[in-house]
Rosetta silent file (secondary structure, phi, psi, omega in degrees, C-alpha in Angstrom):
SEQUENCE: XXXXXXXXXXXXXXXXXXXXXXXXXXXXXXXXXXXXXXXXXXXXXXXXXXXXXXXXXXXXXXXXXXXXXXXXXXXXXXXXXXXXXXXXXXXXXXXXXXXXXXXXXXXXXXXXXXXXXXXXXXXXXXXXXXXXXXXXXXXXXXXX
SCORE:     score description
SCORE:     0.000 S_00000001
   1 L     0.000  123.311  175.416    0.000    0.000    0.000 S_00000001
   2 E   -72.077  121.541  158.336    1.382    3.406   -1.196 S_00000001
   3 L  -110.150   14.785  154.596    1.164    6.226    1.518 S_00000001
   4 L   -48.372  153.335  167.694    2.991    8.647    0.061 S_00000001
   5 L   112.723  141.597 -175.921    2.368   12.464   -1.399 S_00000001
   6 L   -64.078  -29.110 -174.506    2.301   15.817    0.404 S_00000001
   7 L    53.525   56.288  156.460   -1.664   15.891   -0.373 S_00000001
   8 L   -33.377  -69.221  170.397   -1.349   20.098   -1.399 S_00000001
   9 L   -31.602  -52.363  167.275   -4.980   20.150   -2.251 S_00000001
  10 L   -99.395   36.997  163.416   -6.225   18.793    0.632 S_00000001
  11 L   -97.275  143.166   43.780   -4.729   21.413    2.990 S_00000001
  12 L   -74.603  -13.402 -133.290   -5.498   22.742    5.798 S_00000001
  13 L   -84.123  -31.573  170.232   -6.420   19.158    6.365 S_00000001
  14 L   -62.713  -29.749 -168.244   -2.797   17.869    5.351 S_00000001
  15 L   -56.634  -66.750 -152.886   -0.950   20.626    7.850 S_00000001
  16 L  -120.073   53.909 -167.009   -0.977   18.001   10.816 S_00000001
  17 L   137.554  161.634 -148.884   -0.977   14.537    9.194 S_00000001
  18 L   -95.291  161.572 -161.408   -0.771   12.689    5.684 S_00000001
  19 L   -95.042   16.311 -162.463   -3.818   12.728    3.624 S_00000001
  20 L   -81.787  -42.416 -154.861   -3.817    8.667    3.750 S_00000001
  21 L  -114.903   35.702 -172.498   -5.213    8.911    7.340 S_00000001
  22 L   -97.473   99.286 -168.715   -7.629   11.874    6.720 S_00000001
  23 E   -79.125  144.646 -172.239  -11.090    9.842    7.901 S_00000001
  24 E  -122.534  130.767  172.882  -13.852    8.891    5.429 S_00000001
  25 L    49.311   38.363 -170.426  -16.761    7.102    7.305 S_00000001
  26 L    58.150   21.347  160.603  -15.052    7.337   10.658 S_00000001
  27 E  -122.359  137.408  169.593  -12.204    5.580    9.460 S_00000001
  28 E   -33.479  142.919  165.707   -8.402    6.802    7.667 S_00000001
  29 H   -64.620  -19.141  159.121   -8.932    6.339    4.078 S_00000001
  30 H   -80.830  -49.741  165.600   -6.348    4.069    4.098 S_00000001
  31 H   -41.896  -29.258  173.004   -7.699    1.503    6.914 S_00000001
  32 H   -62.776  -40.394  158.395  -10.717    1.298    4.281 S_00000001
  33 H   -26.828  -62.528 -162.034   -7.500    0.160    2.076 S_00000001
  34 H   -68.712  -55.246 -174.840   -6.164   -2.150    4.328 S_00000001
  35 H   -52.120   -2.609  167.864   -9.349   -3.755    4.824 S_00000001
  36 H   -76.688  -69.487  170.411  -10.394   -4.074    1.527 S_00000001
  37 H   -33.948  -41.970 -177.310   -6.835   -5.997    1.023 S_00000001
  38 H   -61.705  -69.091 -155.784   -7.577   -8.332    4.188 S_00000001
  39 L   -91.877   27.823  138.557  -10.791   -9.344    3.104 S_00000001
  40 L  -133.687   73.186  167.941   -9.461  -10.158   -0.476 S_00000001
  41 L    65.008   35.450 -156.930   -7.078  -12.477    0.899 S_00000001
  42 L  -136.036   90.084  177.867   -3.989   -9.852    0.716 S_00000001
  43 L  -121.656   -4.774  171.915   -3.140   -9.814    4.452 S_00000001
  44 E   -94.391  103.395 -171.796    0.840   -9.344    4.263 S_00000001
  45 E  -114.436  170.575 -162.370    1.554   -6.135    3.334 S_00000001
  46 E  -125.747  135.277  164.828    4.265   -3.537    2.862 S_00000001
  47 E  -117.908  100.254  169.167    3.219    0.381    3.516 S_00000001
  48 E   -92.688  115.336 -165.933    5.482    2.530    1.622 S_00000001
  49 E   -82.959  105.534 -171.777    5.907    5.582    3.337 S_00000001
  50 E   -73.703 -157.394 -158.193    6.910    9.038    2.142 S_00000001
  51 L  -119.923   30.741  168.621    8.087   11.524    4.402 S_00000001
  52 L   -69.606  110.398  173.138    4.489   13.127    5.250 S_00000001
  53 L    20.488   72.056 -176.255    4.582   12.369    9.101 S_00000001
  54 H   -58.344  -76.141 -156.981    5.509    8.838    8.387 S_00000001
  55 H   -59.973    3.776  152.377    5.283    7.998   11.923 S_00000001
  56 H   -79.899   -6.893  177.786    1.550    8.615   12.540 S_00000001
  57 H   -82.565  -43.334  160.563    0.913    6.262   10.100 S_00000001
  58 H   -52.623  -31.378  164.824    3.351    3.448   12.031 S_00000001
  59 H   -62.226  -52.635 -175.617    1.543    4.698   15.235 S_00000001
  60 H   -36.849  -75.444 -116.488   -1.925    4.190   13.729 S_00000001
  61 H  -107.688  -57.438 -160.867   -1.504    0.770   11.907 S_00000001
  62 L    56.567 -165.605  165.290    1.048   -0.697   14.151 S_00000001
  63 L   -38.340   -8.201 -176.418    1.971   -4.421   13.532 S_00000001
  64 L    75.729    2.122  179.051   -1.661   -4.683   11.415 S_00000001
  65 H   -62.232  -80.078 -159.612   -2.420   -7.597   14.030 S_00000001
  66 H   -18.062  -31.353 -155.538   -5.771   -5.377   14.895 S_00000001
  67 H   -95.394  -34.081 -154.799   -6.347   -5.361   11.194 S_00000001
  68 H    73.763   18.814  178.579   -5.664   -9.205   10.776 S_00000001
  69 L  -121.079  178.235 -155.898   -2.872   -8.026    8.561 S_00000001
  70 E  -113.135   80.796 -178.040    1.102   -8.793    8.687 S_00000001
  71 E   -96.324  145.100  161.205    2.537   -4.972    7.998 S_00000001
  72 E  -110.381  151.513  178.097    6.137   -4.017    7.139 S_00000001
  73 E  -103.123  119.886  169.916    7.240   -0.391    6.897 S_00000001
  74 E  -119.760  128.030  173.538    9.276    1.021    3.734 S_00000001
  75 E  -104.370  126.967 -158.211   10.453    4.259    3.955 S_00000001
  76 E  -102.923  -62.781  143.249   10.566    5.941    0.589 S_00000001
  77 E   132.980 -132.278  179.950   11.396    9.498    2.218 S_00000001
  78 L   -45.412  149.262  170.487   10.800   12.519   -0.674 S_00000001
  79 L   -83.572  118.433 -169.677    7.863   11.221   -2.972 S_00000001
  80 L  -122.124   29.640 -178.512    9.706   10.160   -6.066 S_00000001
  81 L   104.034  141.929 -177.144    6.514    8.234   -7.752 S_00000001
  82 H   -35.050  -56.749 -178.975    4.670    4.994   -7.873 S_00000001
  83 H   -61.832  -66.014  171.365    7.477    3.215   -9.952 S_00000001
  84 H   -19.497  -63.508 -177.406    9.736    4.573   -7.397 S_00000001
  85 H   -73.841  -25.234  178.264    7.877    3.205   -4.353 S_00000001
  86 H  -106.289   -4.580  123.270    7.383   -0.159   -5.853 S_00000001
  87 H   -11.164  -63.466 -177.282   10.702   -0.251   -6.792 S_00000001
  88 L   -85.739    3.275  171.289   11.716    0.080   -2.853 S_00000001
  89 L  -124.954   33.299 -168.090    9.221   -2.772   -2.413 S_00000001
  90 H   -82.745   -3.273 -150.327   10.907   -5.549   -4.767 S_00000001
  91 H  -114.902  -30.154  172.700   12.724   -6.947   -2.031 S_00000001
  92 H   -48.927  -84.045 -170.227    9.421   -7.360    0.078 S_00000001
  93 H   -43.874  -67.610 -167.784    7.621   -9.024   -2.726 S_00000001
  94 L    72.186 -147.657 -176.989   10.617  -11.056   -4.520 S_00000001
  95 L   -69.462   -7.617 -157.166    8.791  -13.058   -6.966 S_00000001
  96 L   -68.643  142.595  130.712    5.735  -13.639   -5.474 S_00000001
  97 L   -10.400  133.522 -166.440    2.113  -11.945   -7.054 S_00000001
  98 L  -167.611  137.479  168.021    1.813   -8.831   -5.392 S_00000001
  99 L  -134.634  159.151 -172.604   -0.877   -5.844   -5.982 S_00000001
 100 L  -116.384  137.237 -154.356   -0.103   -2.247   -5.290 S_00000001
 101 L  -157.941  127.141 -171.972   -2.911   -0.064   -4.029 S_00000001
 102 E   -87.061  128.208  178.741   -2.621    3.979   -3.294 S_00000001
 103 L   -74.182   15.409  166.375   -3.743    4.034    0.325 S_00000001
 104 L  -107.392   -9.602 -165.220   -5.845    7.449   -0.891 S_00000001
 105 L  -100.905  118.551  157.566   -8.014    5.575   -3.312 S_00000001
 106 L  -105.898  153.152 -168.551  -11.262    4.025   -2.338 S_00000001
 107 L  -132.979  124.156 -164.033  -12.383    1.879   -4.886 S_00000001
 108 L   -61.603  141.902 -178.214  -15.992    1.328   -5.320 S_00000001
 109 L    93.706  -59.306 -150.471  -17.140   -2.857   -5.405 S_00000001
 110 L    72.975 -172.384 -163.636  -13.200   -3.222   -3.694 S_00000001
 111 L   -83.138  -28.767  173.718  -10.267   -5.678   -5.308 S_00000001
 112 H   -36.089  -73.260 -153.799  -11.646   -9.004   -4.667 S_00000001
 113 H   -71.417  -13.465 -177.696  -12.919   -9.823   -7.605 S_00000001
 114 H   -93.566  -34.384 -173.954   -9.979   -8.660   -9.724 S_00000001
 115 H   -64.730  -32.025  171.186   -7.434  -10.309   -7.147 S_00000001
 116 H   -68.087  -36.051 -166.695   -9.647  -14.027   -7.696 S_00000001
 117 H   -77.705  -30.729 -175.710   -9.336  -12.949  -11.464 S_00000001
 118 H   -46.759  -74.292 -149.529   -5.714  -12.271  -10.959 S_00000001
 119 H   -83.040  -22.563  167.033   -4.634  -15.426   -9.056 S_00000001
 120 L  -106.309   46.621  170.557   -6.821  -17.940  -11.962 S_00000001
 121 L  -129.741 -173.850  175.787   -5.310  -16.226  -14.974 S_00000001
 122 L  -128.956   49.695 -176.488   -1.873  -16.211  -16.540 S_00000001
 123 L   -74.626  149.621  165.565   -1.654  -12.297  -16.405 S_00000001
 124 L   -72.029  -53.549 -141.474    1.544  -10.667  -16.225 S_00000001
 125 L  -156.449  139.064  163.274   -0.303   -7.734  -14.996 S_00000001
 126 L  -137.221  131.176  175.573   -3.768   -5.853  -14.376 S_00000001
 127 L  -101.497   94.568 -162.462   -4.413   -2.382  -14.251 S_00000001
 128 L  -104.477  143.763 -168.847   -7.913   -1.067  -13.208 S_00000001
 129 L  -102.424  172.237 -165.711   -9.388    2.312  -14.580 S_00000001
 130 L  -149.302  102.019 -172.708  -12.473    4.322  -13.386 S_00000001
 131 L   -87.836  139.941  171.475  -13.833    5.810  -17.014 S_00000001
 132 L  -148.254  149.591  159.617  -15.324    9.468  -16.173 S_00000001
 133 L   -14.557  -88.766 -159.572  -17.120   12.010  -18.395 S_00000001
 134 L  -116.082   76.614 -174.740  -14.630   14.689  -18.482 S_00000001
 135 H   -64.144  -19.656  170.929  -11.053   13.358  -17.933 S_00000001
 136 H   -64.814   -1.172  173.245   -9.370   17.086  -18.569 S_00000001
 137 H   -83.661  -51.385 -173.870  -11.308   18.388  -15.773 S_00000001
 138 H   -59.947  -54.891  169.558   -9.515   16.085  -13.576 S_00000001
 139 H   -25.093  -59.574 -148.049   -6.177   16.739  -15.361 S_00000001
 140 H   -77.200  -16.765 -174.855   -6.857   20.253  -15.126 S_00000001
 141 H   -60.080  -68.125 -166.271   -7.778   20.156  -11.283 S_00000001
 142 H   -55.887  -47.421  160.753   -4.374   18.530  -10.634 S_00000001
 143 L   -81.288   31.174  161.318   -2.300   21.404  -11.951 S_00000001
 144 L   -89.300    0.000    0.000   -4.368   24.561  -10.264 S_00000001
């Protein structure tokens, strides 16, 4: 799980913690992460951490027993990108089937069904998309 990014946008809110742990439905947006991962069979995980107050997130989450998950801590430090972070988590994985998930994203339905499609295919790789109306709005959002 990525927990990285300054989250600019969503300050003031960002000023005293990372926007990973910013609560949606009385929970961090990322425990709806981990717990999506848990309950589709994904319970050892790696949290790569940028250098937004890394250590409320390691306070939070702790070992992941509360969670029913197995967490490790990677510290990624400046955010230098996705590739970057899963890069610093190659050593974690090794060869093993592994999905990467932005601990800001919640994603509606959750992962199950693509991690059972995952695990009975012969995919190298799956990448899931969210089709919207007007993607240049979002683009254009992101650089204001």
């Amino acid at each position: 799980m990525l927990h990285g990014g300054q989250g600019t946008r969503l300050r003031p809110l960002t000023f005293s913690g990372p926007k990973q742990l910013i609560p949606v439905a009385n929970k961090p947006v990322s425990q709806h992460v981990l717990e999506d991962m848990v309950d589709s069979g994904v319970n050892e995980v790696a949290i790569v951490l940028g250098n937004t107050f890394p250590q409320l997130v390691s306070e939070y989450y702790g070992d992941g027993s509360q969670f029913n998950a197995m967490l490790t801590y990677i510290y990624q430090g400046e955010a230098l990108g996705i590739a970057h972070a899963v890069k610093l988590a190659e050593s974690y994985v090794k060869d093993e089937p592994f999905v990467v998930y932005l601990g800001d994203n919640l994603l509606q339905g959750g992962i199950s069904k693509y991690v059972k499609k995952s695990n009975s295919s012969n995919y190298d790789a799956m990448v899931l998309l969210k089709e919207v109306d007007a993607p240049e709005e979002l683009w254009r959002g992101r650089n204001s």
